[in-house]
C-alpha positions, 0 to 999 in steps of 0.5 A: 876478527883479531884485535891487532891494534898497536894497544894500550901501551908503549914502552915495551921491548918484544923478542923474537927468534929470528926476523919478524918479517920475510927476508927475500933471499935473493938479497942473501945470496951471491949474485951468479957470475955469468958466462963471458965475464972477464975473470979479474984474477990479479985483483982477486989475488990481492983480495984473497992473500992473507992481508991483515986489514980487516975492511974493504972499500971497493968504490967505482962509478956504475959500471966498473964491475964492482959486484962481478969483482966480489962475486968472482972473489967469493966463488974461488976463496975457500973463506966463507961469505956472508953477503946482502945485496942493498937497495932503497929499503934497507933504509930502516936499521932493523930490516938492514941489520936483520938481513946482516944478522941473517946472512952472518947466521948462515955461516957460524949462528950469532946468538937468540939475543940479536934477534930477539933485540932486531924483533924488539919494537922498543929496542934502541938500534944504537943501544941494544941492537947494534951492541948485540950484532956487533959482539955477535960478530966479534965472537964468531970463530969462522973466518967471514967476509961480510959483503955489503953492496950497494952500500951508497943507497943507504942515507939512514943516519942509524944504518949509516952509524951501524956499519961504522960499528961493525967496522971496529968489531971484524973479528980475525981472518975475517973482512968487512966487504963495502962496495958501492958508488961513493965513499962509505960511511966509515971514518975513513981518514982513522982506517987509512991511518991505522992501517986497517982499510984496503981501497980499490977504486977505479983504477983498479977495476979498469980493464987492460987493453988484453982484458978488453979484448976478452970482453968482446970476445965473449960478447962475439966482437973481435977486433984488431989491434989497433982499433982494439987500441983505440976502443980501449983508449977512448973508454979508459977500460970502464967496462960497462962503455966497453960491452956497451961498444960491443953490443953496439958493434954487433948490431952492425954501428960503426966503430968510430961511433962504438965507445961510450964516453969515460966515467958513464956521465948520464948525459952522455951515456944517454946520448949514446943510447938515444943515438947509438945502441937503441936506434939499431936494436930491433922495435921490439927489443926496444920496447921490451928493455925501456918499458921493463925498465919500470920494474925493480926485477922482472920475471916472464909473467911479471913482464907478461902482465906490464907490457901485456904484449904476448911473447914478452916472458920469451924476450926476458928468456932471450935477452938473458942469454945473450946479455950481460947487463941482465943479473940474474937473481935466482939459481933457475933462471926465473928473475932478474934485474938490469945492470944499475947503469942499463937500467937508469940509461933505459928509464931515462930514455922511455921518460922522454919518449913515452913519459905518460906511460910511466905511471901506466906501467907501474901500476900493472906492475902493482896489480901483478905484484898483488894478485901474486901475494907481494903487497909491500912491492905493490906499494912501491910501485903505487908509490913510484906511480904517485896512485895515492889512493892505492897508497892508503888503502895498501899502508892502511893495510900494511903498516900495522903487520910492519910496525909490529915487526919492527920496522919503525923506519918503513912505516915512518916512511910510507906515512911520510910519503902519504902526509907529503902527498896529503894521504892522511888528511881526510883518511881516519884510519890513516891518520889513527894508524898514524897516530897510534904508532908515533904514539908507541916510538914515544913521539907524542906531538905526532901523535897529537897532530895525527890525532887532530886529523882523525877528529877533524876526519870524523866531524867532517863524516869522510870515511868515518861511517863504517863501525870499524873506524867509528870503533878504533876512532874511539880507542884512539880517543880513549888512548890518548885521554884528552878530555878527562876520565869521564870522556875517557869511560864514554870513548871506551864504551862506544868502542865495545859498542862499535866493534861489536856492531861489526863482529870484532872481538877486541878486547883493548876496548875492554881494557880501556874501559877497566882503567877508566873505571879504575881512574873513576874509583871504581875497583870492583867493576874494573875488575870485572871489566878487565877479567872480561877483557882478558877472557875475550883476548885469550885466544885471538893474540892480543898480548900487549893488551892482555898484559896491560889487563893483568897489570891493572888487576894485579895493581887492584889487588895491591890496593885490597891488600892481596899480595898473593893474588897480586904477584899471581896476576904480575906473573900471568903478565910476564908469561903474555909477555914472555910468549910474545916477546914483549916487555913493558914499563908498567910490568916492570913496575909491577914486580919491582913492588912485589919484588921490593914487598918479598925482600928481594932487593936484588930483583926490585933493582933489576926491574928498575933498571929494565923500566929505565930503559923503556920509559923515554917511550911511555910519553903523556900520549898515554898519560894514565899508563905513564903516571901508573908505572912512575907513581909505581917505581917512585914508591919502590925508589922511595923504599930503597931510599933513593930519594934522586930516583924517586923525585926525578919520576915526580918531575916526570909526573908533574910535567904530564898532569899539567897536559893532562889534569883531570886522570881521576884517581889518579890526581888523588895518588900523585898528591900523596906521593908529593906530599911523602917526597916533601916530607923527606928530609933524607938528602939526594944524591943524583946518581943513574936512577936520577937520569931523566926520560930526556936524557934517557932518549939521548943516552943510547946515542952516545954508543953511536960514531955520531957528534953532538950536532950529528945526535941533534939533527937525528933527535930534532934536538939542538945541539947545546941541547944534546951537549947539555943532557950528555953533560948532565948523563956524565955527572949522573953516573959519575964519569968525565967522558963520553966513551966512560960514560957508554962503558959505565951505563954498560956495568950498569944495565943501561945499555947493552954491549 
């Protein structure tokens, strides 16, 4: 087996070419306007003509025909369109902006550098990612319309802030396209005010008494005019209430009782439904739309496996044809979803009439979805069905492939649903994916938390038996070095014993064994251990232990003197990284030694810079990794003679050894490095090699639209707080403002833009 574990060291950056993860197309692809759609062409005129306002807000209640209005739009300009239908999962900045990156690459490419920042674990959506897409999309020379749909699922506070970035970087001729139920998150008052925003809201989108008669027409309702009058009065022209009527009519209701009121208020659309439509469809009409009503979309088979009644995939078929509230998603008429109207109408009435089959459903909805290769769609309909013991087995599964991918805020996600469903306590390998992943985003009161569970796990013997999880278990321990090199070198060993008990190669234990043994002042049999280890690791994908490996020995060799043998270890490293797109603090470190040893400043102070970037995430959760890499910058600070920098990493040192007292050696390297930093009578000058990891963590934030409160809330920071580290940022790289400060730490390498 591959050892596929997060690793040994957070604080790395991983590039890649394009999404890490698979996109589903149908989110990249303009919905299909259907047959009978009433063509909406004063509308699509003023959308098409040569207006110079560069964003677009289409905002309506359910219903209105905002996403028919764009397609329609799409299908008869000559402009290109990008467009990314959203739902509920694009809560995660680097699936969303990768879906946005994609879809604007399909028309004019955006660049390696997007995609290789949306790949990046580490990578600051605010700091790197964003800056990227948005002078991605500045650039492009192809006239675009970016259309965002259903842009009112997204809460995320970073996906939320990344719209109102790409809002300032349309490019000309093109359009940024949001549509959805309420405002979007824009700074709408500045756009009105600078005259660069275009609304259509429900006023417009309402249909004329002639439009709503070729809606009925269409759907096989025709009506005189007068009653045509009325309807037409008593739905104000919402179009969802009026092809609802006609639906009803064709079932043969009366049309005192035909119009749904104004505005679709659930209650009284539900009403309606009860009352009206459902009670004169027939039974196994019924059936079949409440109880596939569970399902995000729905294919003949998918349908056939939830309901388990037969003819259900030639239902699907049938109400297809004949039914507007069914979007198709795909060219061939395979899958489809319900209207977002119909199908909230359609759940609300199977909750109250048959609400124990819920959960029933759901689940042969996961069955189905996992038989046929879609375990992330499994997993949110086990969740939606509250199965948490399915929820853990598939996030235990899951979550290590996602993070790797980047997506933090999914993962975070499905392990915040398992902790408010208490699935992690009591689940070692649960509570050690948990863990070893708050432990890379550099959350290390998570980590530790999520640590206490597994070791309460493991003495409580719950699913701890088996070899795998005694085997990560003891990596974890050995990670996190809680009690000292001595327990750090047992963990380690008991980890190769463990794996190899169940036939794992892994060579992170390997790994962890080298640095215990180089922590307890043994070089030459850590040297050893660590050519072993990376021996084992180069065939099967280990690449972030693989460069931790090289990084060490490279350090060993350092230590005998062997600069030559040092920098060809330093390269082997950057190569594991280079192939698997990773970049890491330690590495960084590295060859700023042996950049600074050569003579080469120039490449010394780039390496510094990039270590910068990611050592907020190098955290006292790994506190050898972290005090290795800083003791390795300060000395390089030291040379350059930038005593701020040098004596700022020290701090940084000092506040992790008094977590973590007894790292061996390296106890012995920190008090040498002190006593130099005591010794230097050289005055210093806080400049930006001073910033701390604190303010470090805050800087890319300061590039967002968020205020100080705003960052605190998202950072779980007070607001003083905030104010206080942006203060202190500003005086460091020596500005007086907020937006002088983002430009500055730009120049400087800091931030990306």
């Amino acid at each position: 087996m591959e050892d596929s574990a997060p690793g040994a060291t957070p604080g790395r950056a991983q590039h890649a070419t394009r999404a890490q993860f698979d996109l589903m197309a149908s989110k990249l692809r303009r919905p299909v306007v259907r047959p009978g759609t009433v063509p909406r062409r004063s509308l699509i005129d003023r959308l098409a003509k040569d207006d110079v306002r560069p964003v677009v807000s289409v905002v309506a209640p359910s219903g209105y025909g905002k996403t028919t209005l764009l397609s329609q739009w799409a299908g008869l300009d000559r402009q290109s369109f990008a467009w990314v239908s959203l739902d509920d999962r694009d809560n995660d900045p680097k699936v969303l902006l990768s879906y946005v990156a994609e879809a604007l690459d399909r028309v004019q490419p955006v660049g390696e550098r997007v995609f290789e920042a949306l790949a990046s674990r580490a990578s600051s959506v605010p700091g790197s990612v964003v800056p990227r897409l948005g002078s991605a999309f500045w650039s492009m020379t192809t006239p675009v319309a970016l259309v965002l749909d259903d842009v009112h699922l997204l809460h995320n506070t970073e996906c939320r802030s990344a719209l109102s970035v790409l809002a300032d970087h349309v490019p000309a001729r093109s359009r940024l396209v949001l549509a959805g139920r309420a405002e979007p998150p824009l700074r709408i008052a500045r756009l009105r005010a600078e005259g660069r925003l275009l609304e259509i809201g429900p006023g417009e989108l309402s249909l004329t008494r002639e439009d709503a008669a070729a809606l009925l027409r269409a759907a096989g309702v025709r009506l005189g005019e007068a009653d045509l009058a009325t309807l037409h009065q008593r739905t104000e022209g919402w179009p969802a209430g009026l092809y609802l009527a006609a639906l009803y009519l064709k079932e043969g209701g009366p049309l005192g009782s035909a119009a749904v009121s104004f505005g679709g208020d659930d209650r009284l659309v539900s009403d309606y439904m009860e009352a009206e439509f459902l009670a004169r469809i027939s039974a196994r009409h019924r059936v079949f739309l409440t109880r596939t009503a569970v399902l995000e979309q729905m294919s003949g088979a998918l349908c056939e496996a939830v309901l388990e009644l037969p003819g259900s995939a030639a239902t699907l078929a049938e109400l297809a044809s004949s039914n507007l509230l069914l979007v198709p998603l795909d060219r061939r008429g395979h899958w489809y979803r319900y209207h977002h109207l119909f199908r909230d109408m359609l759940l609300a009435e199977l909750e109250r009439l048959e609400p124990g089959l819920l959960p029933v459903l759901r689940r042969r909805a996961a069955g189905w979805c996992l038989d046929h290769g879609r375990p992330e769609e499994a997993l949110e309909y086990f969740m939606a069905a509250e199965d948490v013991g399915e929820v853990v087995r598939l996030v235990e599964k899951l979550a290590l492939p996602a993070f790797r991918r980047a997506r933090l805020s999914t993962v975070q996600r499905w392990l915040r649903w398992l902790d408010g469903h208490g699935g992690i306590e009591g689940h070692p390998m649960a509570a050690l994916w948990a863990s070893l992943l708050a432990a890379q985003v550099g959350r290390p009161a998570e980590a530790e938390r999520w640590a206490d569970a597994v070791d309460r796990g493991k003495n409580r013997g719950t699913g701890s038996d088996d070899p795998v999880t005694r085997a990560w278990t003891a990596v974890l321990r050995a990670l996190l070095c809680r009690h000292g090199v001595k327990q750090m070198l047992a963990d380690a060993d008991e980890a190769v014993q463990w794996f190899a008990a169940a036939g794992i190669v892994a060579p992170v234990a390997g790994t962890c064994r080298g640095l215990a043994m180089v922590l307890s002042g043994d070089p030459q049999g850590a040297d050893v251990c660590l050519a072993e280890a990376i021996s084992e690791g180069a065939d099967i994908g280990a690449p972030d232990v693989l460069a931790d490996a090289w990084c060490e020995r490279s350090l060993l060799a350092i230590a005998r003197g062997e600069w030559s043998s040092a920098e060809a270890f330093a390269r082997q490293a950057r190569a594991v990284e280079y192939r698997a797109g990773i970049e890491e603090t330690l590495v960084c470190a590295v060859h700023a030694r042996i950049a600074w040893h050569r003579g080469d400043v120039a490449a010394a102070q780039r390496e510094l810079v990039s270590a910068q970037r990611l050592r907020p995430f190098l955290t006292y959760i790994h506190p050898h990794l972290a005090i290795q890499a800083r003791i390795e910058l300060a000395q390089v600070h030291l040379a350059l003679a930038d005593m701020a920098g040098a004596r700022t990493l020290m701090r940084e040192i000092d506040e992790i050894l008094k977590r973590r007292p007894d790292l061996g050696t390296l106890v012995g390297e920190a008090r040498a490095l002190r006593a130099r930093l005591t010794a230097e009578r050289s005055p210093a000058y806080p400049g930006a090699s001073s910033l701390t990891a604190a303010e470090l963590r805050v800087l890319p934030m300061l590039a967002t639209h968020l205020s100080f409160p705003e960052i605190g809330a998202e950072m779980f920071l007070s607001p003083h707080t905030v104010k206080s580290q942006a203060m202190s940022i500003y005086r460091k790289v020596g500005v007086s403002s907020r937006h002088q400060a983002v430009t500055r730490s730009r120049e400087l390498g800091l931030l990306e833009g």
